[in-house]
PDB file of N, CA, C and O in Angstrom:
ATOM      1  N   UNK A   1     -21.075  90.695 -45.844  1.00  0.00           N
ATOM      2  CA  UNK A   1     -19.755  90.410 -46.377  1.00  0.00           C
ATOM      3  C   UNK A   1     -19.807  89.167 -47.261  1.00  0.00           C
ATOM      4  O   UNK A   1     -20.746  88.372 -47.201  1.00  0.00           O
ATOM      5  N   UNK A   2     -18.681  89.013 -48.154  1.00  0.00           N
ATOM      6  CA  UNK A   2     -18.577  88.088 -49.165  1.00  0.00           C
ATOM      7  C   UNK A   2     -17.968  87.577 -48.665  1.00  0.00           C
ATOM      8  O   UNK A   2     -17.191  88.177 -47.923  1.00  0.00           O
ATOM      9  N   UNK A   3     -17.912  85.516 -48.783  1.00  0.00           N
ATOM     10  CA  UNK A   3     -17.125  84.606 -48.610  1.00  0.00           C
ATOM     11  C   UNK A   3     -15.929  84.401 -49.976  1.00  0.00           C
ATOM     12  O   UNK A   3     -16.434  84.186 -51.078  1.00  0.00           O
ATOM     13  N   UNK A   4     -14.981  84.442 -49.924  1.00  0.00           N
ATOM     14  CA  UNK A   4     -13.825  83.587 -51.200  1.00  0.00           C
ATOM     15  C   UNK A   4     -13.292  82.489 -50.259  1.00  0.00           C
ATOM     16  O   UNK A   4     -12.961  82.448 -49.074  1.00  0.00           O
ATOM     17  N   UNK A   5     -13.359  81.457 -51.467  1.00  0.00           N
ATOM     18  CA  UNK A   5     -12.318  80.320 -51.056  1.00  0.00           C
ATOM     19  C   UNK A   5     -10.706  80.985 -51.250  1.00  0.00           C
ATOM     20  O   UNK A   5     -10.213  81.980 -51.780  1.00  0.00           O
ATOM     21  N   UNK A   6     -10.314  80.006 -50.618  1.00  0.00           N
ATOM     22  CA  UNK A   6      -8.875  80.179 -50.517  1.00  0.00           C
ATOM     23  C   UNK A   6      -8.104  78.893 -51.039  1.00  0.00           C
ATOM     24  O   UNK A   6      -7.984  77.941 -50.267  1.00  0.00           O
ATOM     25  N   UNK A   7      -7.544  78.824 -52.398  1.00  0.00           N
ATOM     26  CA  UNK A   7      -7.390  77.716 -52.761  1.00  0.00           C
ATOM     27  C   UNK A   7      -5.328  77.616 -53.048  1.00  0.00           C
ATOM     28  O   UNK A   7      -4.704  78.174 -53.951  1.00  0.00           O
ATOM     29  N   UNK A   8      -4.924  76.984 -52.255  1.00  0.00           N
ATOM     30  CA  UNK A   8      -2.911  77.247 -52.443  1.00  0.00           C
ATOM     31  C   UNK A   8      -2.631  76.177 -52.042  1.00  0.00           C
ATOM     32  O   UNK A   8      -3.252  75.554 -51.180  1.00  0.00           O
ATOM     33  N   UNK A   9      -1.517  75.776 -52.704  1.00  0.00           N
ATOM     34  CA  UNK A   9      -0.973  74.154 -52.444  1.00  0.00           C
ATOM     35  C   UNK A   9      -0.644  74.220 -50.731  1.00  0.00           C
ATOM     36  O   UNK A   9      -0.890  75.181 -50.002  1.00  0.00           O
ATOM     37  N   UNK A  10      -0.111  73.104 -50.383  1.00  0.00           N
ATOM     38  CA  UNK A  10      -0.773  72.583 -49.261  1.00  0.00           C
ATOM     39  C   UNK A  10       0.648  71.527 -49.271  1.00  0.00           C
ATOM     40  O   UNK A  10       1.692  71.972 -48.795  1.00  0.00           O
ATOM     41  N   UNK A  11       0.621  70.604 -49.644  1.00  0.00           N
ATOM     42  CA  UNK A  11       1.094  69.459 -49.053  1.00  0.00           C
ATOM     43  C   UNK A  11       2.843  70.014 -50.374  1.00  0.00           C
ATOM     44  O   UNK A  11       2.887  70.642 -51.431  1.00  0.00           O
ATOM     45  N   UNK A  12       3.881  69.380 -49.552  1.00  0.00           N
ATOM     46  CA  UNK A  12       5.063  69.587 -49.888  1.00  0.00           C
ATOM     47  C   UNK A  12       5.512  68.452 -51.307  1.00  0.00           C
ATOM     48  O   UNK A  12       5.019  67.325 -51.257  1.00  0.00           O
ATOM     49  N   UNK A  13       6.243  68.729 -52.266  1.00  0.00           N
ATOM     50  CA  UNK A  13       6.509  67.974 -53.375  1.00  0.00           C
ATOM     51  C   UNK A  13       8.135  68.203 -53.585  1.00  0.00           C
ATOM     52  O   UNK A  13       8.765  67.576 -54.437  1.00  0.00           O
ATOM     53  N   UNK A  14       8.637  69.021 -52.845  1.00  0.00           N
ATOM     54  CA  UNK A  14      10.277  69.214 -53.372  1.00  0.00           C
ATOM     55  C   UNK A  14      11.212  68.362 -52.767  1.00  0.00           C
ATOM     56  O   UNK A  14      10.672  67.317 -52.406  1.00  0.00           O
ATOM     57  N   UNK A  15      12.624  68.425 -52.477  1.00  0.00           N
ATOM     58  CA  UNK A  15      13.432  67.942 -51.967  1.00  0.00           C
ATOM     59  C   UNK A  15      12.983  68.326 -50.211  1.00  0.00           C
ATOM     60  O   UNK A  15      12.841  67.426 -49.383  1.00  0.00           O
ATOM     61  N   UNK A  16      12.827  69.639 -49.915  1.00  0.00           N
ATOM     62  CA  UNK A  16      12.978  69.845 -48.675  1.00  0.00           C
ATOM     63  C   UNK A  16      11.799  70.183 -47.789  1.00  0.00           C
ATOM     64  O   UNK A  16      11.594  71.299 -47.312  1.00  0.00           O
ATOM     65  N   UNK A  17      11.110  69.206 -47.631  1.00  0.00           N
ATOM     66  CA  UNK A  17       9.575  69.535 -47.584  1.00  0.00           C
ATOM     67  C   UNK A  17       9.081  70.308 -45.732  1.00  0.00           C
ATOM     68  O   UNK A  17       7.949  70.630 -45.372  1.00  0.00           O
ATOM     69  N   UNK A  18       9.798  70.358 -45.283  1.00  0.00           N
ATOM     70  CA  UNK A  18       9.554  71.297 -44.029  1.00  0.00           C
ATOM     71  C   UNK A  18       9.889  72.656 -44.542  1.00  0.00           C
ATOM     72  O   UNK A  18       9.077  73.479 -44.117  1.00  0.00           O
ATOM     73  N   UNK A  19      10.487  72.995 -45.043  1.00  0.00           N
ATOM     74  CA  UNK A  19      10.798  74.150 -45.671  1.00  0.00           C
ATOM     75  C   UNK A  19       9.463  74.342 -46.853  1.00  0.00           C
ATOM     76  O   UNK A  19       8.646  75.253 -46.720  1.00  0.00           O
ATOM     77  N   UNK A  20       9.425  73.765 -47.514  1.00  0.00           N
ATOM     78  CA  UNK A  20       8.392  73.642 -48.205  1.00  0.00           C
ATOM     79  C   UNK A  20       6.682  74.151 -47.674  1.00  0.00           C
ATOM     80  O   UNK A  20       5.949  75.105 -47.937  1.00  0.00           O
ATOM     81  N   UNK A  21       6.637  73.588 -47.275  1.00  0.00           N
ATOM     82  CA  UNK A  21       5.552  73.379 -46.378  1.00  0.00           C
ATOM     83  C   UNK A  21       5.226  74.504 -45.565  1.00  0.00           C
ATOM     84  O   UNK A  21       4.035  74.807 -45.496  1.00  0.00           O
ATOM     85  N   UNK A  22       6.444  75.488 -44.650  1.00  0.00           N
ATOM     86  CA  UNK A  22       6.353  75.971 -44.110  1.00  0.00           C
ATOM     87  C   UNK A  22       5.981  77.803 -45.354  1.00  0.00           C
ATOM     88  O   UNK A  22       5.271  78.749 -45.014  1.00  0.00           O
ATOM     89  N   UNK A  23       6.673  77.676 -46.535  1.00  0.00           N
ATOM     90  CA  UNK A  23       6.542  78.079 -47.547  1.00  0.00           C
ATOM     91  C   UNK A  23       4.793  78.439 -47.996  1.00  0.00           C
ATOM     92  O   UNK A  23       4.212  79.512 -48.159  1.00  0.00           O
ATOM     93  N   UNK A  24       4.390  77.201 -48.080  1.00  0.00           N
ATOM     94  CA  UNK A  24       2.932  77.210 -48.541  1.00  0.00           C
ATOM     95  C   UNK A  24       1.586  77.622 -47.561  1.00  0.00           C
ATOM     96  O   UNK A  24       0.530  78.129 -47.941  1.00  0.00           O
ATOM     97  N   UNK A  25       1.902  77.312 -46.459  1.00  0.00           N
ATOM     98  CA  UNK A  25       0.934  77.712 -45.455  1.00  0.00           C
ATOM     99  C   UNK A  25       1.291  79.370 -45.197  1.00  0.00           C
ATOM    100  O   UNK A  25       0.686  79.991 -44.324  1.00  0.00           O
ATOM    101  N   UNK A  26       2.210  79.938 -45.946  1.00  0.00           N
ATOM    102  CA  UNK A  26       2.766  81.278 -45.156  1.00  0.00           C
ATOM    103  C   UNK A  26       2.002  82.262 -46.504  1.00  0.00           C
ATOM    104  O   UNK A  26       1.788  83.473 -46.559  1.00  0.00           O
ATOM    105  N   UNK A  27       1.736  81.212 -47.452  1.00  0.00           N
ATOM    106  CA  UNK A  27       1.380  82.072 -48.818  1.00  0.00           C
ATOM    107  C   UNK A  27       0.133  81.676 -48.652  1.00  0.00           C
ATOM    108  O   UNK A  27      -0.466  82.748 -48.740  1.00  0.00           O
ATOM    109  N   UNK A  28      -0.553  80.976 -48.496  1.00  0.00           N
ATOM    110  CA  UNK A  28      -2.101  80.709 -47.952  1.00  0.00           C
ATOM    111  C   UNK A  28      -2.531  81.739 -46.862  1.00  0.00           C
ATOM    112  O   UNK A  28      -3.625  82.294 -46.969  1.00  0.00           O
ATOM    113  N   UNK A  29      -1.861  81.955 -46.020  1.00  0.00           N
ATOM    114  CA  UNK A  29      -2.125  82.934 -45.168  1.00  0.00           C
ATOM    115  C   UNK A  29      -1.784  84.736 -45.445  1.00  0.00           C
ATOM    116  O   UNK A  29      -2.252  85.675 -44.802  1.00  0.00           O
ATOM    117  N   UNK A  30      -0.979  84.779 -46.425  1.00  0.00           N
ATOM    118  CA  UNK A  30      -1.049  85.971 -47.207  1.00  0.00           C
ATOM    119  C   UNK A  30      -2.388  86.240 -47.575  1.00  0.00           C
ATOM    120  O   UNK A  30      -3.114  87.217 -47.396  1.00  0.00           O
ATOM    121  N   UNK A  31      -2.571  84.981 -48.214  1.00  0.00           N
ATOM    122  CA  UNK A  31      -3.620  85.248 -49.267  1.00  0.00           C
ATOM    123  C   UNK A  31      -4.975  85.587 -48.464  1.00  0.00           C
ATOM    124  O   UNK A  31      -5.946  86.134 -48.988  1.00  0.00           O
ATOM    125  N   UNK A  32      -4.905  85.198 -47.155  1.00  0.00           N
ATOM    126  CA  UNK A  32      -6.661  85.689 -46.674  1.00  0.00           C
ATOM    127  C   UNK A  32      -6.130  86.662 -45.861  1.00  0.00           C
ATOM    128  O   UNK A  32      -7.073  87.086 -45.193  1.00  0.00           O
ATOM    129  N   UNK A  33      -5.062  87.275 -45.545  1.00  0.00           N
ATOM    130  CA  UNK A  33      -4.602  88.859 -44.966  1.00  0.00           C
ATOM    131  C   UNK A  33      -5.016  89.455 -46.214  1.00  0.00           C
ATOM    132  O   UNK A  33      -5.661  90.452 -45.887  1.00  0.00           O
ATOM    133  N   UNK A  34      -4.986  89.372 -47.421  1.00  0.00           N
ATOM    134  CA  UNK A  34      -5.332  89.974 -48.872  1.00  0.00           C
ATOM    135  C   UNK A  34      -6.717  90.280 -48.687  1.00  0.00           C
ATOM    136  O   UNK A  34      -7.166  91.410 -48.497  1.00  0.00           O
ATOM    137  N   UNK A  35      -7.511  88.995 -48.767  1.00  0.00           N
ATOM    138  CA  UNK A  35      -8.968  88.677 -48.630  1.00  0.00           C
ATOM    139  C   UNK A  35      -9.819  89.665 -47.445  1.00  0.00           C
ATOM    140  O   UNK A  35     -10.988  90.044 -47.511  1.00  0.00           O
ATOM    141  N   UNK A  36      -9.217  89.823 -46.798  1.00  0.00           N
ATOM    142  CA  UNK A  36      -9.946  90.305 -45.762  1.00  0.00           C
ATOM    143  C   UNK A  36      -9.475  92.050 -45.497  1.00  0.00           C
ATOM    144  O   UNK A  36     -10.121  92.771 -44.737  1.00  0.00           O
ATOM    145  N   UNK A  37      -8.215  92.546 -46.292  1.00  0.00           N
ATOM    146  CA  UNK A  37      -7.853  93.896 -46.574  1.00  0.00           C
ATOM    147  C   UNK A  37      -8.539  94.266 -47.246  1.00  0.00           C
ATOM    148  O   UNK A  37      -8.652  95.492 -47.279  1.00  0.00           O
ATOM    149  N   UNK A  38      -9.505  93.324 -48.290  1.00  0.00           N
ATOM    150  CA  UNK A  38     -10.356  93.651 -49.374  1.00  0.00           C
ATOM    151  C   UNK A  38     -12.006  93.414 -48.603  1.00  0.00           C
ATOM    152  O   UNK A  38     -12.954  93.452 -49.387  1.00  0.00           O
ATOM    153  N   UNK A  39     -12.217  93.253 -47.585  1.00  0.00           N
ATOM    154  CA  UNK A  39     -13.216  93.404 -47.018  1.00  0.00           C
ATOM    155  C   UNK A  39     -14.262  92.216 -47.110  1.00  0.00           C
ATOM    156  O   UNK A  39     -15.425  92.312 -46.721  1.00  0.00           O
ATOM    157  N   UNK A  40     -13.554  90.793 -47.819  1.00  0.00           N
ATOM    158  CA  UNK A  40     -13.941  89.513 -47.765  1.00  0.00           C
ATOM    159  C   UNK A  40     -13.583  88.895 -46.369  1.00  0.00           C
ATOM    160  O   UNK A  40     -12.925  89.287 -45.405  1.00  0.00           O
ATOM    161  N   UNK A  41     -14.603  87.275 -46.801  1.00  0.00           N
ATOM    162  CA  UNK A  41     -14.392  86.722 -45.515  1.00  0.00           C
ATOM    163  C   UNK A  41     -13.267  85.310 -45.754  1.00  0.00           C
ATOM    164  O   UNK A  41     -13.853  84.251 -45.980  1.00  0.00           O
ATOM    165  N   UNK A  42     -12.324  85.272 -45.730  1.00  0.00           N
ATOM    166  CA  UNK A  42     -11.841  83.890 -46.545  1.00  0.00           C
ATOM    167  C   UNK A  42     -12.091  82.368 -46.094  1.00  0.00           C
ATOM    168  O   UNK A  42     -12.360  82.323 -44.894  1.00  0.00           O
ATOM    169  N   UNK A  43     -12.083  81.490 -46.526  1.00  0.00           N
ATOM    170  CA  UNK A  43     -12.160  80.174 -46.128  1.00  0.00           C
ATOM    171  C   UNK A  43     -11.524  79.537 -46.852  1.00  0.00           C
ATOM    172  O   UNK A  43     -11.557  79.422 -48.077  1.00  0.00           O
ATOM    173  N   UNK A  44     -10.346  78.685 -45.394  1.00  0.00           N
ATOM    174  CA  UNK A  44      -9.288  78.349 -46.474  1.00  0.00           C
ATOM    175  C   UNK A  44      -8.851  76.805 -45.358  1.00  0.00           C
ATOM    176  O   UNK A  44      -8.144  76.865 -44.352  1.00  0.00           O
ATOM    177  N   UNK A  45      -9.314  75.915 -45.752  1.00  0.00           N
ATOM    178  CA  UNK A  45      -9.844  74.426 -45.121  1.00  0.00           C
ATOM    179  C   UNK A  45      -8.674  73.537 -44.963  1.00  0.00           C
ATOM    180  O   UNK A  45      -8.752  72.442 -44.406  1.00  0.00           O
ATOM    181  N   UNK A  46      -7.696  73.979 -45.414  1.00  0.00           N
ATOM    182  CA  UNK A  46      -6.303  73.474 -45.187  1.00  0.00           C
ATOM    183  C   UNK A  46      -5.586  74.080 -44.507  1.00  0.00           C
ATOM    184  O   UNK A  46      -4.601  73.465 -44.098  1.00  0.00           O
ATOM    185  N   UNK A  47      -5.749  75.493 -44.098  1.00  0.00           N
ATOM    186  CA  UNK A  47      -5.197  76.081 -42.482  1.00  0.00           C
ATOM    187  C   UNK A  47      -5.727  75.736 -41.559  1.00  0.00           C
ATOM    188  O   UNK A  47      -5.020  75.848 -40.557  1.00  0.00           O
ATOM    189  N   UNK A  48      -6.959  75.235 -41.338  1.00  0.00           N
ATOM    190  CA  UNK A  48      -7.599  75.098 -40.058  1.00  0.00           C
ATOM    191  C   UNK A  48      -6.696  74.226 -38.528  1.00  0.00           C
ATOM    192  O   UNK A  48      -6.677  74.437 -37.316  1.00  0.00           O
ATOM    193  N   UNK A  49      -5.999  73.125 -39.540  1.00  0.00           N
ATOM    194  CA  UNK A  49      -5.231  72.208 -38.357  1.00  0.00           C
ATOM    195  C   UNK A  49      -3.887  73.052 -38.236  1.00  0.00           C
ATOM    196  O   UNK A  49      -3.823  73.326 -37.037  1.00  0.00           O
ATOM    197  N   UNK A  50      -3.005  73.489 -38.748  1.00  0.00           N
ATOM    198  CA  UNK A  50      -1.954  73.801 -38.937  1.00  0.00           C
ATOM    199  C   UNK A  50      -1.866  74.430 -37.619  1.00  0.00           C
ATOM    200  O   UNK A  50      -2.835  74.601 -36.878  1.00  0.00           O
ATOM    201  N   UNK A  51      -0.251  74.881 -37.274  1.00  0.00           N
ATOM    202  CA  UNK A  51       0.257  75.371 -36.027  1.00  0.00           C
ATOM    203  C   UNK A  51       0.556  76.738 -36.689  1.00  0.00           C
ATOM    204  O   UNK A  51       1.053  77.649 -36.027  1.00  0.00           O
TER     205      UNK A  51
END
């Protein structure tokens, strides 16, 4: 199997940054449900701590 990075903002910049935030980790995590429907392995180094 192939490795892809997983590269999606991360840290919050708007007015409402829990919302924000909660926003970006949910599209980071799309993105390696994508990665791995496609038969990759993703690595994505800014989900690792997250809840």
């Amino acid at each position: 199997m192939k490795y892809v990075f997983i590269c999606s903002p991360y840290r919050p910049v708007g007015e409402d940054p829990e919302t924000e935030l909660r926003k970006n980790i949910d599209q980071a995590k799309r993105a390696c449900r994508l990665a791995v429907s496609r038969g990759l392995i993703p690595l994505a180094p800014h989900l690792y701590f997250t809840n």
